[in-house]
C-alpha positions as a printed Julia matrix, in Angstrom:
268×3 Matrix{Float64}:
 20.85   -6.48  -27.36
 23.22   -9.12  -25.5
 25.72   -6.66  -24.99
 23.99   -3.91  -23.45
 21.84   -6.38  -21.16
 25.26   -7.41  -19.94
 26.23   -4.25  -18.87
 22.9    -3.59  -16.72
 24.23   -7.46  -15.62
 27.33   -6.44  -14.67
 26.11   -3.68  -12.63
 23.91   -5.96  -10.88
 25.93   -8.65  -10.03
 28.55   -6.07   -8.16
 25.28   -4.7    -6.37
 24.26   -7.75   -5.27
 27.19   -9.89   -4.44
 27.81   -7.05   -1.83
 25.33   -8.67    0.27
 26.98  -11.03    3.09
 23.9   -13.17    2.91
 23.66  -13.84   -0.78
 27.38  -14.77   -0.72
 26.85  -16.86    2.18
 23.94  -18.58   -0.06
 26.3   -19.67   -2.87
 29.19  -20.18   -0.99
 27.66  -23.01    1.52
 25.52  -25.1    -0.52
 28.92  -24.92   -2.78
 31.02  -26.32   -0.01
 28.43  -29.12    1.28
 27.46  -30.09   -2.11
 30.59  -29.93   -3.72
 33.05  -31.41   -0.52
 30.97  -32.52    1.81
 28.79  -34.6     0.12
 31.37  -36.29   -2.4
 33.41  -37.61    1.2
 29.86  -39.16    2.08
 30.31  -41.2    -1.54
 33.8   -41.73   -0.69
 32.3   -43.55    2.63
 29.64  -44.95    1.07
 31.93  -46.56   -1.44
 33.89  -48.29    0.63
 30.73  -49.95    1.94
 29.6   -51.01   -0.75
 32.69  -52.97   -1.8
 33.02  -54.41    1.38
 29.44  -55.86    0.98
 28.89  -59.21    0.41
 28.77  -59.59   -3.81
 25.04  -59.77   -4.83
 23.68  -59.47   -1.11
 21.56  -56.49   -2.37
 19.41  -55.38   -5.19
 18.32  -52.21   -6.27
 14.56  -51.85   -6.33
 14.13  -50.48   -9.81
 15.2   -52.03  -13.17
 18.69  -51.23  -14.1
 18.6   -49.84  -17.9
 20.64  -52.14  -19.91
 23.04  -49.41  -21.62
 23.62  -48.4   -18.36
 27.48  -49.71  -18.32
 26.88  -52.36  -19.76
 30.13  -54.04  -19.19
 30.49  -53.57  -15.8
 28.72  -57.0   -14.28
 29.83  -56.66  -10.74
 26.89  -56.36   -8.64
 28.32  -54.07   -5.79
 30.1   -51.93   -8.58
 26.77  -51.43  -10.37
 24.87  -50.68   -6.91
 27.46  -48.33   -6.62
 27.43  -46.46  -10.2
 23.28  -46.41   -9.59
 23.26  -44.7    -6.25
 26.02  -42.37   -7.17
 24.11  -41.23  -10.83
 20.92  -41.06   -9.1
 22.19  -39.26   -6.01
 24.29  -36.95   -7.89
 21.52  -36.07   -9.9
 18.87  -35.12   -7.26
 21.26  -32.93   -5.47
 22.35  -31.11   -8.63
 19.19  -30.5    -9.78
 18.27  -29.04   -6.13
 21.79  -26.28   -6.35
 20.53  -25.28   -9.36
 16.85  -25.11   -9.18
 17.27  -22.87   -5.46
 20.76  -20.9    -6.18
 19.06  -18.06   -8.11
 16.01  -18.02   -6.29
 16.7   -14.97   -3.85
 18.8   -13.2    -6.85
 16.08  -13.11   -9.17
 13.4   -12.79   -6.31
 15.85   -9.72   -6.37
 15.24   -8.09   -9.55
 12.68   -6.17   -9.77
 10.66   -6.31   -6.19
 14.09   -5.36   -4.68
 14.43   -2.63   -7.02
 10.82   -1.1    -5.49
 11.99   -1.69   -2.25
 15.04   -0.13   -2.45
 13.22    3.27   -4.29
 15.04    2.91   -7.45
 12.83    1.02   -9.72
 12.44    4.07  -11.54
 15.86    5.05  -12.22
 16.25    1.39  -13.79
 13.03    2.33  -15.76
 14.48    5.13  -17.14
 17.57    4.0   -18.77
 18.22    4.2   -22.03
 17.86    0.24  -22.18
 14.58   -1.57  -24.03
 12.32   -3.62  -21.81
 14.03   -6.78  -23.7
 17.29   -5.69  -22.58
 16.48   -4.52  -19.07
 14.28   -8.4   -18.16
 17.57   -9.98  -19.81
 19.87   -8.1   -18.25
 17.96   -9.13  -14.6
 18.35  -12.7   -16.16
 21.65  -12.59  -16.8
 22.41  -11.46  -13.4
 20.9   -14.29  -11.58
 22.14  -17.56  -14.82
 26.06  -16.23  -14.35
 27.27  -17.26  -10.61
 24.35  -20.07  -10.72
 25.58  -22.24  -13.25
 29.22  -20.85  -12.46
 28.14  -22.47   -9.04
 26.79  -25.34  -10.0
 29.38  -26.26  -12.72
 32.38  -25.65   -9.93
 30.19  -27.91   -7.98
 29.93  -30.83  -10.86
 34.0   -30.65  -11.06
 33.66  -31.14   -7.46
 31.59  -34.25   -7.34
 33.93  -35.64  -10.58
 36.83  -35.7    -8.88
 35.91  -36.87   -5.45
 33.36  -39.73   -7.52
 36.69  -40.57   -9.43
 38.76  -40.87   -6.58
 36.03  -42.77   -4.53
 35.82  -45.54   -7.24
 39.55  -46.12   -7.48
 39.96  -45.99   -3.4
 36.72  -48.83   -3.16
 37.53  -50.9    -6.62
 40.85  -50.1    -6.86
 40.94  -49.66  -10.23
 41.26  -46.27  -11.94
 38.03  -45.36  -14.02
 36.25  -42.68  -15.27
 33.03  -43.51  -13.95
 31.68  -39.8   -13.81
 30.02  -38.29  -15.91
 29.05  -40.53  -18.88
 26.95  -39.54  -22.14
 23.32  -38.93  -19.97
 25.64  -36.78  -17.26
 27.22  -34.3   -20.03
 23.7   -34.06  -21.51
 22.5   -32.63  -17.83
 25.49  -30.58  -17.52
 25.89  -29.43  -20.55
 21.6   -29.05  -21.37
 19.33  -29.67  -18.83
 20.94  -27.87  -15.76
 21.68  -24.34  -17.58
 17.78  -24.62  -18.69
 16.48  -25.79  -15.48
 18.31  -22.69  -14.18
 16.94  -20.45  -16.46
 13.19  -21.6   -16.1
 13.77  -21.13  -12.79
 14.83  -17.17  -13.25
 12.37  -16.24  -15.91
  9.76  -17.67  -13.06
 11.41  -15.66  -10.11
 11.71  -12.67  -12.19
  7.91  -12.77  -13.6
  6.84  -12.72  -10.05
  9.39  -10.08   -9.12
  7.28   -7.37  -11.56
  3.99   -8.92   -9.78
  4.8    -8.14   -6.48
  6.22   -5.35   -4.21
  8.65   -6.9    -1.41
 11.0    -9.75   -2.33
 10.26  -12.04    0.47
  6.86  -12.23   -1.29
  8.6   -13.09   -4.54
 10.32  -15.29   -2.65
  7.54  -17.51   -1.21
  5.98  -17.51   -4.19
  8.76  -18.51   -6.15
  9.32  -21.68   -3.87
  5.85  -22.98   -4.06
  6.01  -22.64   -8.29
  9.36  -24.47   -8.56
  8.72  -26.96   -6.07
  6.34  -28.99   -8.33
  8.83  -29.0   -11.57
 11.34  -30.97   -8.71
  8.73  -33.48   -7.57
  7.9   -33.99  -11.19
 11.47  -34.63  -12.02
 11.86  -36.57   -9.14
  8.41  -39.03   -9.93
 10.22  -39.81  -12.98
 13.07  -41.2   -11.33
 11.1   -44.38  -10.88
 12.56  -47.41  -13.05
 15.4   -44.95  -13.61
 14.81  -43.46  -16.83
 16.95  -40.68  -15.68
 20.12  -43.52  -16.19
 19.27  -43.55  -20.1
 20.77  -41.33  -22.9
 17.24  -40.68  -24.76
 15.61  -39.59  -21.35
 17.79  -37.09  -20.61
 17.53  -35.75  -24.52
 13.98  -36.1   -23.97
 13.55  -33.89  -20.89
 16.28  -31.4   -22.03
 13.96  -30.79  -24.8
 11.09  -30.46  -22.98
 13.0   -27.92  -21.41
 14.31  -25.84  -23.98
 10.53  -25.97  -25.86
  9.37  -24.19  -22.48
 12.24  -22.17  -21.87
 12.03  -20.48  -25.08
  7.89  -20.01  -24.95
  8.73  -18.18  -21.77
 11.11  -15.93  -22.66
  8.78  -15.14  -25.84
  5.69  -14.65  -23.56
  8.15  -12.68  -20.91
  9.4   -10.04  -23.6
  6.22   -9.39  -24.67
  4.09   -8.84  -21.69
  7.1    -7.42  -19.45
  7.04   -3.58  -19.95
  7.25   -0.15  -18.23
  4.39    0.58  -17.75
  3.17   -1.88  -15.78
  5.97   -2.03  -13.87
  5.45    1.9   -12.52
  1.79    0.73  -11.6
  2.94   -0.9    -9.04
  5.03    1.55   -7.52
């Protein structure tokens, strides 16, 4: 099943990376997220080691675990704003990158008149809704894991240049659970909801609205529970990852199932 959905995957990623605009949407919030942003840390590390020690707290509780060994107040103003920050904005690149791809999928496919050559491939409906899956996960977490090597280095390099002391402050234990859980499943909720909509409606700027209002609530609820920074503690981010993989997987099982043919050609 993998194996064939990868070769309807293949075709589509050649198809669609031919469009100047969807390049254009990985390539820039690439580049600000993953340069631009890591030389505003850079700057914002140097002001916060030239800060008077102590002359600021953080309005949340600090989790304990949270390096616990580093007791300089500036340093651990810094390490907050920079786990926090870093988080938010990843969680945005991955959450929006696949958005228009996956809007893509099958609404395009009407669009473009050849929803019914796809239908009448050789290829099951399982294959064909993973295939369109597959299409949109590959250059988004590609994307956003170029993007998290990015922010490592530069958050590296911005420690040593404002401490002066060389550390690997980026990522710790909650960090490699994001990367390595959370952000792949966060982009794949995001697809199977794009593509559901996709075989729902006819144009994909519809899909595309739609889309936007749907995923916007999973941010704000990730973002609510930001406050007291859970999000800084190892059995949080297990927690939410999951969450995440519990829904994730229901999905997919509900998508397989009700996605079919048939329907789709009704709305042609």
């Amino acid at each position: 099943m993998l194996h064939r959905a990868m070769i309807l995957a293949r075709k589509e990623l050649r198809d669609v990376f031919r469009s100047r605009m969807i390049k254009i949407n990985f390539i820039l919030p690439a580049v600000i997220f993953g340069v631009v942003f890591p030389i505003v840390i850079l700057f914002i590390g140097g002001l916060v080691s030239s800060a008077p020690t102590g002359g600021s707290e953080f309005p949340f509780p600090i989790p304990p675990d949270f390096f616990p060994d580093v007791t300089n107040p500036n340093q651990r103003m810094y390490l907050v704003l920079v786990y926090t920050i870093c988080t938010i904005f990843v969680l945005i690149l991955a959450t929006f990158l696949p958005i228009y791809i996956a809007a893509d999928s099958f609404a395009g496919e009407r669009e473009r008149k050849t929803i019914q050559q796809l239908l009448s491939s050789p290829l099951t409906d399982s294959e064909i809704l993973l295939g369109k899956i597959l299409a949109a996960f590959i250059p988004t977490i590609v994307t956003t894991y170029a993007v998290t090597l990015s922010i490592t280095v530069f958050i590296n390099l911005a420690w040593l240049n404002a401490f002066h002391e060389f550390r690997i402050i980026f990522p710790n234990l909650v960090a490699l659970i994001q990367m390595l859980l959370l952000y792949p499943e966060l982009v794949f909720f995001t697809i199977l909801t794009m593509c559901w909509i996709s075989t729902r409606v006819n144009k994909v700027m519809e899909a595309t609205q739609f889309g936007s209002v749907v995923i916007f609530p999973v941010l704000l609820l990730i973002f609510a529970s930001f406050v007291g920074l859970p999000v800084l503690t190892v059995n949080f981010a297990i927690l939410v990852a999951a969450l995440f993989a519990l829904v994730d997987y229901g999905l997919f099982k509900l998508a397989s199932r009700r996605f079919s043919r048939e329907a789709l050609l009704t709305k042609i």
